[in-house]
SEGU-196667 format. One record per residue: residue in three letters; x, y, z of N, C-alpha, C in turn. Coordinates in steps of 0.1 Angstrom, whole numbers, plus 5000, padded with zeros to 4 digits. Layout:
! residues N
ALAXYZXYZXYZ...
//
This chain:
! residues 366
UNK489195592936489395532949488395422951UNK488895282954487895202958486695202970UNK485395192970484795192982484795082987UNK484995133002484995043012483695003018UNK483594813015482494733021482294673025UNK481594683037481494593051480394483049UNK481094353055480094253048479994183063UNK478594253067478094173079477794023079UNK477893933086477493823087477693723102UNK477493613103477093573115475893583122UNK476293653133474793673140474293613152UNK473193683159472893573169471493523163UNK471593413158470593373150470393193148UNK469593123145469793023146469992983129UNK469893073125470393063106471993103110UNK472893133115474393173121474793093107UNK474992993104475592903099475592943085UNK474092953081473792973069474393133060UNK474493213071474793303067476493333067UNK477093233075478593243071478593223054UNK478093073051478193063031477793153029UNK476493253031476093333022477493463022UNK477993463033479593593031480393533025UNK480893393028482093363019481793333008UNK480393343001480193342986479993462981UNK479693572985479793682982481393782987UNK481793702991483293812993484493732981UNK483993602978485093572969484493612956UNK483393652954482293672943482993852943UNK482993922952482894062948483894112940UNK483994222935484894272926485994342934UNK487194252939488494372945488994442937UNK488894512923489594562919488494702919UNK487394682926486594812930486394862943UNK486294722949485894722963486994702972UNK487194732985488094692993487294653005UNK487494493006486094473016486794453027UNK485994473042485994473055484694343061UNK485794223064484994123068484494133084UNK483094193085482594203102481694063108UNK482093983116481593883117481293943132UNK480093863137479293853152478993723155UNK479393703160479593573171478393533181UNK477693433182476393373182475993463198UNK477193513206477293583216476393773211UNK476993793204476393913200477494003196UNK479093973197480394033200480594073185UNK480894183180481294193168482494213167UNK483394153153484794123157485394163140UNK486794193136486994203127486994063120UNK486294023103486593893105487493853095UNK488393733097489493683087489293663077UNK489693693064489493593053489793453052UNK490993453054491493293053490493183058UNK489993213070489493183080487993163072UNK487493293066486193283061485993173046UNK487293173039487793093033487492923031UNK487792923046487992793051486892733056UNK485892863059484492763066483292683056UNK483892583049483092513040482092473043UNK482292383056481092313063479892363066UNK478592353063477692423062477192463079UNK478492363083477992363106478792493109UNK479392533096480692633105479892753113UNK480692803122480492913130481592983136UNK481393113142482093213144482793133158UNK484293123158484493123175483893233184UNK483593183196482993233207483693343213UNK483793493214484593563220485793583218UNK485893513200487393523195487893533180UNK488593533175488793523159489293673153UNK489593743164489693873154489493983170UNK490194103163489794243171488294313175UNK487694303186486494363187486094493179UNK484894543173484194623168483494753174UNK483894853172482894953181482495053167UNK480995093167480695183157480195313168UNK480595413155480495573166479595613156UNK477795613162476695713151476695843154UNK476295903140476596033143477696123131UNK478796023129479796033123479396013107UNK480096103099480196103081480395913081UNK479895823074480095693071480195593086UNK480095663095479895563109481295533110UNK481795613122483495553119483695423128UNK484395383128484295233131486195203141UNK485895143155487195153161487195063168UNK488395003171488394863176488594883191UNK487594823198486994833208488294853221UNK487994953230488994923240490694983234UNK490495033221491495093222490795283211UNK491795373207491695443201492095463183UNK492195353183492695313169491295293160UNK491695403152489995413140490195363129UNK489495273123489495203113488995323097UNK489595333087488495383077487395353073UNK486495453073484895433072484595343066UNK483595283066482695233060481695283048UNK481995273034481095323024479695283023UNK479395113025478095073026478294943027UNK477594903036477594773041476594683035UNK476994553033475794423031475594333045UNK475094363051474294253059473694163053UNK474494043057473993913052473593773066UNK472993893074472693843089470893743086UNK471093643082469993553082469093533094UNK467793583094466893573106466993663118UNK466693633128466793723140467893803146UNK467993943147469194013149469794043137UNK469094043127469994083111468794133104UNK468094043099467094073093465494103095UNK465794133107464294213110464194373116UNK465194403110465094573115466094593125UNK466794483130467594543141468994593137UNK469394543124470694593124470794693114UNK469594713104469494823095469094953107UNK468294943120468595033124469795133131UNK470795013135471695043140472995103129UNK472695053117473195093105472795203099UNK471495293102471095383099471595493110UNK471195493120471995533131473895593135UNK474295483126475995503127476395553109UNK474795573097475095643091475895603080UNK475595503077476095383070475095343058UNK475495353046474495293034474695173037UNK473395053035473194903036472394863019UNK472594763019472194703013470994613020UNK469594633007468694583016467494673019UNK466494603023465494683028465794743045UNK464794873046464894943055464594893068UNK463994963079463994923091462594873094UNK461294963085460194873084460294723080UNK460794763063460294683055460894523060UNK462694543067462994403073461594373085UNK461394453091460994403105459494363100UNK458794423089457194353086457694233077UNK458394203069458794113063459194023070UNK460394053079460393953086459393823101UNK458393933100457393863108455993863103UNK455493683100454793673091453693683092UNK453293683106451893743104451393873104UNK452293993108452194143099452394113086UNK453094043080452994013068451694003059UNK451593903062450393833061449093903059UNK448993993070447494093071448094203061UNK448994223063449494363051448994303037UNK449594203033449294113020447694143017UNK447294093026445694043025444794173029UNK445194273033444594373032444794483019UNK445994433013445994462999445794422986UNK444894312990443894222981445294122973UNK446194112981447493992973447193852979UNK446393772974446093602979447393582987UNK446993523001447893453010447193303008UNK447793203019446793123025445993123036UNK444793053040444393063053445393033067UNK445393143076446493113083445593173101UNK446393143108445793153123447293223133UNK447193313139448193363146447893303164UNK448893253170448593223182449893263190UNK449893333200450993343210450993233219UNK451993253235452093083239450593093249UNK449993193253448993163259448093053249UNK447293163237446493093237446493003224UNK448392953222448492833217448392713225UNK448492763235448492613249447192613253UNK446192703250444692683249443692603238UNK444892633226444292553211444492423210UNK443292373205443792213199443792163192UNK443892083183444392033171442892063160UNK441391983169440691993159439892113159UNK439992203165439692343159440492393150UNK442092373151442292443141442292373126UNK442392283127442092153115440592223111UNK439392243117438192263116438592393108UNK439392493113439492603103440292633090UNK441492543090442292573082442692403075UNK441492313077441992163067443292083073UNK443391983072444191923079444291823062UNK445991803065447191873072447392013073UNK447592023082448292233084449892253086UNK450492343084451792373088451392443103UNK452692453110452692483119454292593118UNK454692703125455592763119455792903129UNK457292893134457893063141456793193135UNK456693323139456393413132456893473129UNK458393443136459593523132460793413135UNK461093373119462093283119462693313103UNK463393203097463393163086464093063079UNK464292993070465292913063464292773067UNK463092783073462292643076462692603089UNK463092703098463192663112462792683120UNK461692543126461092553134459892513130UNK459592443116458392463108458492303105UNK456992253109456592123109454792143103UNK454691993096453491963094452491873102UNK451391903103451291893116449391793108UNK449191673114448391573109447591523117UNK447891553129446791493143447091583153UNK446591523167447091603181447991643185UNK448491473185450591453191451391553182UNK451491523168451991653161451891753163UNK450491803168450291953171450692013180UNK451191913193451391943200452691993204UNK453391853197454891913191455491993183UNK454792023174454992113166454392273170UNK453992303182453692403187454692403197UNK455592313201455992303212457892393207UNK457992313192459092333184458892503179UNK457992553176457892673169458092763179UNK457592793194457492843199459092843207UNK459492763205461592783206461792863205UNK461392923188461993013183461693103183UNK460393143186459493283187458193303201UNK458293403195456793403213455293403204UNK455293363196454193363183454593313175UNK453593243170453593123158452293123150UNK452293073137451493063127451092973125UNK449592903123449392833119448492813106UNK449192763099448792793080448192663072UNK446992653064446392593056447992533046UNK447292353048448292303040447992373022UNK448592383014448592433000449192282992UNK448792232988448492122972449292232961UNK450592232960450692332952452492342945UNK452792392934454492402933454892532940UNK455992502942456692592951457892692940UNK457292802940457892882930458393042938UNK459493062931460093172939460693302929UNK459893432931461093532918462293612927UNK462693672923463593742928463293862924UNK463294002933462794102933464394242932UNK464294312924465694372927465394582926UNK465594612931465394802931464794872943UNK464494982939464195072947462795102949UNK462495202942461395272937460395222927UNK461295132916460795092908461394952902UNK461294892910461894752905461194682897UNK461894562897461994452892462094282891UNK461394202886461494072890462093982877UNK462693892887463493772875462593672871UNK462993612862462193502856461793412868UNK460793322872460393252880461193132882UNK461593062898461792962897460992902905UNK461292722904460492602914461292522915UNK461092512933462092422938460892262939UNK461992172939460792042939461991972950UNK461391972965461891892973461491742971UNK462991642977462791542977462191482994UNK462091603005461591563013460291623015UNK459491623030458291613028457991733026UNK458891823028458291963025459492043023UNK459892163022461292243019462292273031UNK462092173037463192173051464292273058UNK464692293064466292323066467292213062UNK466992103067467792023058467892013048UNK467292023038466591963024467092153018UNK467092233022467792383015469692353019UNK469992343031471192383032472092243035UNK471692143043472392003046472391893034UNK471191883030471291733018471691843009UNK472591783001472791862984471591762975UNK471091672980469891622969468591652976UNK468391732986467591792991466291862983UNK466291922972465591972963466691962949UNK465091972941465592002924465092162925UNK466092222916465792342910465492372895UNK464392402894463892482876464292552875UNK465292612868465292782865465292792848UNK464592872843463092892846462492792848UNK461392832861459892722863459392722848UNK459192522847457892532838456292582832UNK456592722839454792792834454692782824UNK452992812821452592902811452793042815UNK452893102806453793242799452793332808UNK451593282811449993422816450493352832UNK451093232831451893222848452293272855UNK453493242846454993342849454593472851UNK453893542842453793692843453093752854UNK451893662859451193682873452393672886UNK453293612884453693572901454893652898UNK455193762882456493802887455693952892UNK454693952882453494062890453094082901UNK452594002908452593962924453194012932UNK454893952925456293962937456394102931UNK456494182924456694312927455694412936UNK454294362931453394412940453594392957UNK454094252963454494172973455394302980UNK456394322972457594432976457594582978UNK456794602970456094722975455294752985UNK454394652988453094682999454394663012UNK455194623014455794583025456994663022UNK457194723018458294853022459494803017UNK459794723011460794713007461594762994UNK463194742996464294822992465094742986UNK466294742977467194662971466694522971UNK466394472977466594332974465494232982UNK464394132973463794042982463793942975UNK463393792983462693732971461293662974UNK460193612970459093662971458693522966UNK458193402974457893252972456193292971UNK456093152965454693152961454193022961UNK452792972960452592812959451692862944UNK451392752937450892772926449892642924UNK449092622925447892512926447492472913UNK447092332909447292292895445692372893UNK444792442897443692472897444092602893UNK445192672896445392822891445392902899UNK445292872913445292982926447193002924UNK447193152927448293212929448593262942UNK448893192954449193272969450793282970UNK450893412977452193442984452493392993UNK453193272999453393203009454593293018UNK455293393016456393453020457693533016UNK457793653021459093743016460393693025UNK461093683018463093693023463293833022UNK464093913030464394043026465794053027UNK466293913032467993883032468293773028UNK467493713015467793583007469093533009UNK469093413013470293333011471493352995UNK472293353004473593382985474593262987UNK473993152996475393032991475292982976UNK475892922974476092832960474992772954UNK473992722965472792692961471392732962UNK471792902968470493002968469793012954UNK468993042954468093112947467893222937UNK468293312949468193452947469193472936UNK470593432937471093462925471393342914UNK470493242915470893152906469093212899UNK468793302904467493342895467993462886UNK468693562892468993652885470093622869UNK471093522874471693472867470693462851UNK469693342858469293322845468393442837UNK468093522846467193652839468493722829UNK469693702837470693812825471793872837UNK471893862848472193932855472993852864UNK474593832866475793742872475393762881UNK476393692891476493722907477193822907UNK478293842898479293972903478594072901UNK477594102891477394202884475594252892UNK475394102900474194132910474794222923UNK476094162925476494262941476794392938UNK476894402927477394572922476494622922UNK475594612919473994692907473094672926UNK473694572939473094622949473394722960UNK475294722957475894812967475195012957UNK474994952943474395112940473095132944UNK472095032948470595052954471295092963UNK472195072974471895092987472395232989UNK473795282979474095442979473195492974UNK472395432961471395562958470395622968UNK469495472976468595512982469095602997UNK470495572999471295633014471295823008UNK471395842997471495962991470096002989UNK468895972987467996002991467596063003UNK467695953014467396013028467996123030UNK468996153027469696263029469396373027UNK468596403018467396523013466496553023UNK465996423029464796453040465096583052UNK464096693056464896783068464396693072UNK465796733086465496683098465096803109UNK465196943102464897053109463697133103UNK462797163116461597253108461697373104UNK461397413094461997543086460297613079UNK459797693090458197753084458997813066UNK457997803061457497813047457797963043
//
């Protein structure tokens, strides 16, 4: 019997867009002659709705988005229930379970713990790291201190909320962390919201822009450095793919320059290292994935300095999968398809779902 897979996407997110491509590359990608998938789309509203193929099909444009309060039959999940039964809202009609779901919910409301919790809850295998590992991963200055207190090189970086970012000014933190600095959400991703920041007026705006998107923001030492990225894949004991490096044609790795310009960046796959390179930063990114709780799937960027410093600039715990991601145009070249990557993840997420299962939940003296 084929299992049934729910392929989260949408979201209320300001990545919404990005993560429609990353579902309609992965549902035309999956294997139907195993799978029988269940497209769940959420609407920038928060509405979850059954979602169309045809329709998913059709959203080429990298602007596409979910209609507003429309597109399909509302979603209701019942936790509690064998596989989280699943019923379309407002009436009594139950849909067949859900075997394990991929959330492909980019950024806030997907990938920081909120929807693995609610997925854990209705009892549902995911694909993906857990409820920690999205939510420290996803906010980078827990990150960051977790990194750095496990002796894994970050950069110099400065945490400010809006208080006492509207207290800071440009040449203190220049004085601490070198100018140019990034400026950056603490909880964002895909490069949104993230500016380089070279004087006052910059700083000011670029504190003004980050803080849009989060109630805390980062401010990080510029890095002189290639931008290299592995892909990380297992459970317990994983694994990393061969190294890549992206070489932006703009001033830095944009949102535009990832998902809008197609000449946006060059991609290496494999990055040009040396061999004692490569093997450190695939080293790193496994070590990266472990210290931070993470499960099935990350991918794990780095800067690399012509002087030989190796820092972790940042974990994805819901890597992009359009046409021009990463994540699997790295595994690819390690050995490992896209078809044959979504398979080898829907079994991380039942093996590690059959784990928990072991754990009591009842106390039982000795």
């Amino acid at each position: 019997m084929k299992k049934r897979v729910g392929i989260l996407f949408g979201g209320k997110s300001v990545e919404h867009e990005v993560s429609i491509q990353s579902a309609r590359n992965v549902f035309e990608a999956i294997d139907k002659s195993k799978y029988e998938v269940v497209l769940i789309g959420i609407d920038k509203a928060g509405r979850w709705i059954v979602g169309d193929p045809a329709r998913l099909r059709a959203a080429t444009s990298p602007t596409a988005e979910l209609p507003a309060g429309g597109g399909g039959a509302a979603l209701a999940f019942a936790p509690g229930e064998s596989g989280g039964a699943v019923t379309e809202s407002g009436t009594s009609r139950r849909l067949p379970p859900i075997d394990v779901a991929i959330p492909l919910l980019h950024g806030t409301y997907g990938e920081d713990g909120t929807v693995q919790g609610f997925l854990k809850l209705a009892g549902i295998p995911f694909v993906g790291p857990g409820v920690l590992g999205s939510a420290v991963g996803m906010d980078k200055d827990v990150a960051k201190r977790l990194l750095r207190d496990s002796g894994i090189p970050v950069a110099r970086f400065v945490t400010l909320n809006r208080r006492t970012a509207a207290e800071s000014g440009f040449a203190a933190l220049a004085a601490e962390l070198g100018e140019p600095f990034f400026v950056k959400p603490a909880n964002s991703g895909s490069s949104v919201g993230v500016s380089k920041v070279r004087n006052a007026a910059e700083w000011e705006r670029a504190r003004d822009e980050a803080l849009r998107y989060d109630s805390k923001l980062i401010a990080e030492e510029f890095v002189r450095g290639r931008e290299i990225e592995v892909a990380v894949l297992g459970n317990e004991d994983p694994i990393a793919s061969v190294p890549g490096e992206i070489v932006p044609s703009h001033d830095f790795y944009s949102y535009e320059a990832k998902y809008l310009d197609e000449n946006g960046a060059a991609l290496r796959i494999p990055a040009p290292l040396p061999p004692a390179v490569a093997e450190e930063v695939r080293r790193l990114a496994v070590r990266t994935f472990l210290a931070l709780e993470c499960a099935g799937l990350a991918r794990v960027d780095f800067f690399v300095t012509a002087e030989g410093r190796i820092l972790v600039n940042e974990i994805n715990t819901i890597p992009g999968f359009t046409k021009v991601s990463m994540y699997p145009k790295l595994w690819e070249a390690t050995g490992i398809p896209y078809g044959e990557l979504i398979e080898r993840l829907i079994g991380l997420a039942i093996e590690r779902h059959a784990a928990e299962q072991l754990i009591e939940t009842s106390f039982r003296p000795a």
